[in-house]
N, C-alpha and C positions, 0 to 999 in steps of 0.2 A: 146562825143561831148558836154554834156551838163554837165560835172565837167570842160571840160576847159574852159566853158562859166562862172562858177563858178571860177575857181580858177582868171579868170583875172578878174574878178567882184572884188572880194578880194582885188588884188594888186590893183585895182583902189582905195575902199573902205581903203585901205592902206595909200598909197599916198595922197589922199586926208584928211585923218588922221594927219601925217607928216606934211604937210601943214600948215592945220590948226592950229596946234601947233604950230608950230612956227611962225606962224606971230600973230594970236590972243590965246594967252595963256587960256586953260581950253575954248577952244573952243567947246569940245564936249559934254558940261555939258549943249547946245545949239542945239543942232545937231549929229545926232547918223549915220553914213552912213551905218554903220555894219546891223543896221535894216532892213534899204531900200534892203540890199541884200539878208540876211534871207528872208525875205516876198516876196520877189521875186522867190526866189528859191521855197520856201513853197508850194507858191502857185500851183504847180503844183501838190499838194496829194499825193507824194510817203511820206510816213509818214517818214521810216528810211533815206531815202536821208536826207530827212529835219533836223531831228535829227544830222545826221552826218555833215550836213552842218551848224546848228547851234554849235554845240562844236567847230566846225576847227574855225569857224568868231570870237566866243568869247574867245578863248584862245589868237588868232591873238588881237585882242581887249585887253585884257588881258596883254599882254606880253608888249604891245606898248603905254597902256597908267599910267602904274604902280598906278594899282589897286592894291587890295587883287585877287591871281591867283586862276582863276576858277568863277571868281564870274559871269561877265558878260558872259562868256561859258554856266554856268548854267541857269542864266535867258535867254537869246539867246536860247537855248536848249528847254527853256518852251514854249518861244513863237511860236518857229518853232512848234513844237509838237501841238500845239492847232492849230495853222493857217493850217499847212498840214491835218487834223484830221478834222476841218471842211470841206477844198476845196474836200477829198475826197468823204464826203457825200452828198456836198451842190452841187458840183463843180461852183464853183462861175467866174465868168470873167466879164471882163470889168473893165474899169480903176476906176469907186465908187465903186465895191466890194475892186480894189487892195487899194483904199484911206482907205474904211472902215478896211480891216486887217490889213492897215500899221499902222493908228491911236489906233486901239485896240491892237498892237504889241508894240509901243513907248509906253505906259500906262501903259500895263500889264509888260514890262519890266523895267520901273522907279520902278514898286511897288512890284514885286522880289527884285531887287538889294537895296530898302528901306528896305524891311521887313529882308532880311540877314544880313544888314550892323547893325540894329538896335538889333537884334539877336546875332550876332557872334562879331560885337567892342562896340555893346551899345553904339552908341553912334549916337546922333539924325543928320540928314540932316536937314542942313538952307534952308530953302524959297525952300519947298518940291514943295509947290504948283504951284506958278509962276513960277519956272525951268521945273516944268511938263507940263503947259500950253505952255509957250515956246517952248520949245522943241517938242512937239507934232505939234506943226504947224510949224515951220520950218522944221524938217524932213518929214511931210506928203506933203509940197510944193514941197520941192527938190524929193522927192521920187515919186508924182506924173506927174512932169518935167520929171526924169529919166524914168517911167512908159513910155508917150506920147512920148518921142524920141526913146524910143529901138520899139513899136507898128506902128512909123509911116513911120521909116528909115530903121527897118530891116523886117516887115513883124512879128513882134514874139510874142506871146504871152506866158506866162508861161505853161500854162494851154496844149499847143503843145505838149509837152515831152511826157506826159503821158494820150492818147487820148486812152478812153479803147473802143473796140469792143461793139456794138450792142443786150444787155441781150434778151431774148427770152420776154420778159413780157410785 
């Protein structure tokens, strides 16, 4: 149940992709939805879901916004892995934890996808900074929007999926 809550997360994160393109060109240079959905999923600390659901997001990413292939897979990849990697230790809830992992997830994947592009085409990103500030707060708005309407219309939190049993200690 909870891949196919993924998988239609995607075709929205999709569709809203599409969208965007087309009516305001290089719009996701503003706006990343593919995050909001990783960190969502994340959040729940199964580490290899995570992982697996960051590869599927940023190939999909990948394939549809004709990047270099693999690129945002693998940053997407990283960021799932740390954020499922903390919630499993921390397990963190509530919608300022999910702000604080989307924001440190929009960050740490601007600065993957800088550090390979400048590694692998050499060749610098314009106005690194202000596209990173931007975009960090346009997606942590939309993404904490999305957070408050799936918490308050369906009951759900991430964190649900994977509720572990009571340790002896």
């Amino acid at each position: 149940m909870r891949w196919l809550r993924y998988i239609i997360g995607l075709l929205i994160a999709l569709t809203l992709h599409t969208l965007l393109d087309s009516f305001f060109p290089n719009a996701l240079a503003f706006f990343n939805p593919y995050v909001i959905l990783v960190v969502y999923y994340s959040m729940g600390g199964n580490v290899l879901g995570a992982i697996i659901a960051g590869v599927v997001a940023g190939f999909v990413q990948d394939a549809f916004s004709g990047a270099m292939f693999g690129l945002h897979a693998f940053s997407l990849t990283v960021c799932a892995y740390a954020i499922a990697y903390i919630n499993s230790r921390l397990v963190l809830r509530g919608i300022w934890a999910f702000g604080a992992c989307l924001a440190g997830a929009v960050i740490a994947n601007e600065l993957v996808i800088y550090i390979l592009v400048n590694i692998l085409l050499k060749q610098p990103i314009e106005m690194f900074e202000q596209g990173l500030l931007v975009k960090t707060i346009f997606t942590l708005l939309f993404g904490m929007l999305v957070y408050q309407i799936l918490t308050l219309f369906f009951h759900e939190e991430p964190m649900e999926a994977t509720k572990r049993p009571a340790s002896g200690w």
